[in-house]
C-alpha positions as CSV (number, residue, x, y, z in Angstrom):
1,X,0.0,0.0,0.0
2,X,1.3,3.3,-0.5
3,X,0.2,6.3,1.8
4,X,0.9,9.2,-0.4
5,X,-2.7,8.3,-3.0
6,X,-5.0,8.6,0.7
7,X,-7.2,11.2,1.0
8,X,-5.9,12.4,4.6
9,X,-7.4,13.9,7.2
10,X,-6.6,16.1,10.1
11,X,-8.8,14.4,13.8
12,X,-11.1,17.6,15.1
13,X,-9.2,16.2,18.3
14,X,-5.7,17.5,17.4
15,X,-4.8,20.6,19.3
16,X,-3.1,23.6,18.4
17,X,-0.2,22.7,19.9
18,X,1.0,20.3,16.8
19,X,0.1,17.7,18.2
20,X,-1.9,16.6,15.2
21,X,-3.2,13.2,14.1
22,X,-4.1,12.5,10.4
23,X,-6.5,9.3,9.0
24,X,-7.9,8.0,6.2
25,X,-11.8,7.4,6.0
26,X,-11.7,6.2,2.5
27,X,-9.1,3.3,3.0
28,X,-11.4,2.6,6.3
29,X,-14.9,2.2,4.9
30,X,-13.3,0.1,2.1
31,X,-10.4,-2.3,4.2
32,X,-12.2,-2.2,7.5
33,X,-8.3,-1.1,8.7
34,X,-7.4,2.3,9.6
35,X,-4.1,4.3,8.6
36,X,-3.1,6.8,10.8
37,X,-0.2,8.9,11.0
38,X,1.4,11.9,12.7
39,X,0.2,15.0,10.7
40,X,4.4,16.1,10.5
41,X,5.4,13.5,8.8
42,X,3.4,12.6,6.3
43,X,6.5,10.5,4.6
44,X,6.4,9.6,7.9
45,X,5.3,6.0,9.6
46,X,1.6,4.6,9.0
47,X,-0.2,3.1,11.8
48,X,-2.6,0.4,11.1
49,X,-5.4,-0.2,13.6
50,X,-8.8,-2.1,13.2
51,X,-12.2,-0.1,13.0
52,X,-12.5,-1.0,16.7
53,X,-9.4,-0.1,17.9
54,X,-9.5,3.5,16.3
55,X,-12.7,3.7,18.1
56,X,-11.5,2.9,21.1
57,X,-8.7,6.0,20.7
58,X,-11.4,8.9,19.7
59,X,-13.3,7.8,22.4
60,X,-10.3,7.8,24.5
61,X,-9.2,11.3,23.0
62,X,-12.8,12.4,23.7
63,X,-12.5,11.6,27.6
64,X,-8.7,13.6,27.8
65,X,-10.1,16.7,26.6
């Protein structure tokens, strides 16, 4: 797979601080998988996580804010 053809985008949980989290929806609703990635460095690593992990995250990103 190659990262760079994802449509990317930034969580509405990042803060202004640069401490920014990117996804990919498309590859998601298609692979059932979810890429996610720090926002700088997008040649950066790719993280992999099942639908249900990624859930758990926001929800965990939801209950730090």
């Amino acid at each position: 797979m190659t990262t760079e053809s994802l449509d990317w985008i930034k969580s509405s949980y990042s803060g202004n601080g640069g401490q920014c989290v990117e996804w990919a929806p498309s590859y998601a609703s298609v692979h059932g998988v979810v890429p996610v990635r720090d926002s700088k460095q997008s040649d950066g690593p790719v993280l992999m996580v099942s639908a249900a992990a990624f859930t758990g995250l926001v929800a965990m990103a939801r209950d730090t804010r």
